[in-house]
Structures are given as structure tokens and as C-alpha cells.
C-alpha positions as CSV (number, residue, x, y, z in Angstrom):
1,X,110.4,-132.0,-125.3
2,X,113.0,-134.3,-126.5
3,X,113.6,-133.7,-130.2
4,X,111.8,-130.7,-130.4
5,X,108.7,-132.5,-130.0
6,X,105.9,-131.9,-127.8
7,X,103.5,-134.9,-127.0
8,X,101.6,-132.5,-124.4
9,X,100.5,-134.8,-120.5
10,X,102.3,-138.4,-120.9
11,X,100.7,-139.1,-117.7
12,X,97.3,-141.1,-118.0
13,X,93.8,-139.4,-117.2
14,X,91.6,-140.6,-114.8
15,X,88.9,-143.0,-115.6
16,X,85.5,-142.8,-113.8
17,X,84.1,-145.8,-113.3
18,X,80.4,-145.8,-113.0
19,X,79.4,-149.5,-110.5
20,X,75.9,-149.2,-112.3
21,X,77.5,-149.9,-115.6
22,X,79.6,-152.4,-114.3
23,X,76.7,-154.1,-112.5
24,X,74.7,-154.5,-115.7
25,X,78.2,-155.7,-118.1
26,X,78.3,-158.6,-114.7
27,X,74.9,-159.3,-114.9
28,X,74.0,-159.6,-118.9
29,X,77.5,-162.0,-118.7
30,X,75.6,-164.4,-116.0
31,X,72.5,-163.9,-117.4
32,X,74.0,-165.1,-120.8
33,X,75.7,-168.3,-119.0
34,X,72.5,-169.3,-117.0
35,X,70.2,-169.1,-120.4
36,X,72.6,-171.9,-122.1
37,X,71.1,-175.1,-120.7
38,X,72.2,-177.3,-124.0
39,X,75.4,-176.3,-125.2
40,X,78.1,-173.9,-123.9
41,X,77.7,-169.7,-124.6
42,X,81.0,-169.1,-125.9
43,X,84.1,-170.8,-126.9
44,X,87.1,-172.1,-124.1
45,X,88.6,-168.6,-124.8
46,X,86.3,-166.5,-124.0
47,X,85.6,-168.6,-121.0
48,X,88.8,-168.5,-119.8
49,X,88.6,-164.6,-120.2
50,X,85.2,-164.6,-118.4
51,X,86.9,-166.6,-115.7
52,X,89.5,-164.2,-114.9
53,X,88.0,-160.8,-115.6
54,X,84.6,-161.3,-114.1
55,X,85.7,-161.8,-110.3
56,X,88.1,-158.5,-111.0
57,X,85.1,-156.0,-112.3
58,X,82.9,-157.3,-109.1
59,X,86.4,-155.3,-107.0
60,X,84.5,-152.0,-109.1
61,X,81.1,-153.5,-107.1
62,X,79.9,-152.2,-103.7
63,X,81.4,-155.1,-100.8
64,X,78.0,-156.4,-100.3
65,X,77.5,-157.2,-103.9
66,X,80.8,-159.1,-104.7
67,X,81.0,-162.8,-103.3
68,X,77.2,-163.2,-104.2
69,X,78.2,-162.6,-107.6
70,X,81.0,-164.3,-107.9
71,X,79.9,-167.4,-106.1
72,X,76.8,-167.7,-108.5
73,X,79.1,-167.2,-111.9
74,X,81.5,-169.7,-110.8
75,X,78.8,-172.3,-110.2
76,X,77.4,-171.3,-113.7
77,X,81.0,-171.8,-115.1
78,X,81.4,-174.9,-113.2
79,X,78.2,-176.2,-115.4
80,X,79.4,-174.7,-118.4
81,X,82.5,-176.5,-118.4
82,X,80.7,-179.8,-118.2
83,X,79.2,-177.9,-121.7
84,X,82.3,-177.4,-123.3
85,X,83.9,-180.9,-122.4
86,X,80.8,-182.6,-124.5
């Protein structure tokens, strides 16, 4: 209560993270890179966001799930990249 004011809990709640949800967000994402056959589904920044967060939300993903994901999105970015660079 510094200065007479009171900002209630500082402390951050918890956040439930549902793997279903996370599973369809991972999925619509490859799904959108694998239906871009002639030209590339989004822009070099969104790829290079894609690129880093995608193999993180898989970690939300049940252990069996994660490298099979992961190893078929980088091959899609692999091709995409090729997309981008024309």
C-alpha cells in the first residue's frame, strides 16, 4: 500500500491451458503453410514469428505429439522459404 494505494494481488493468476486448443492454433498454422503451393502465406515477419513460436506451443502438446509436428512444419517452412526468396 505504498502511497495509500491499493492495487489488490500483484502477483499473476494462473493460466489454464487447454492442449486441444493449442492443437487446433498448430494445426490451422500448418494447414495454412501446406495449402500455399504458389506463393508464400504470410510475409518474412510473420514467418520468423511462426518459426520461433510454433516449436514452443507444441512444449503445451502431449510428448508423443511434438517432434511429429514440429518436423512436418519445418519442412513446410523449409519450402516456404524457397516461396519467399522468389
Amino acid at each position: 500500500k505504498q502511497l495509500g494505494f491499493d492495487l489488490g494481488e500483484t502477483s499473476p493468476g494462473v493460466i489454464e491451458i487447454n492442449p486441444d486448443d493449442i492443437r487446433q492454433e498448430l494445426l490451422g498454422i500448418l494447414e495454412l503453410a501446406r495449402s500455399s503451393q504458389k506463393s508464400a502465406p504470410w510475409d518474412v515477419r510473420t514467418h520468423r514469428y511462426h518459426q520461433t513460436v510454433f516449436p514452443q506451443m507444441v512444449n503445451w502438446l502431449p510428448e508423443a505429439e511434438r517432434a511429429d509436428l514440429v518436423t512436418q512444419f519445418r519442412a513446410e517452412l523449409a519450402r516456404i522459404e524457397n516461396l519467399l526468396a522468389a
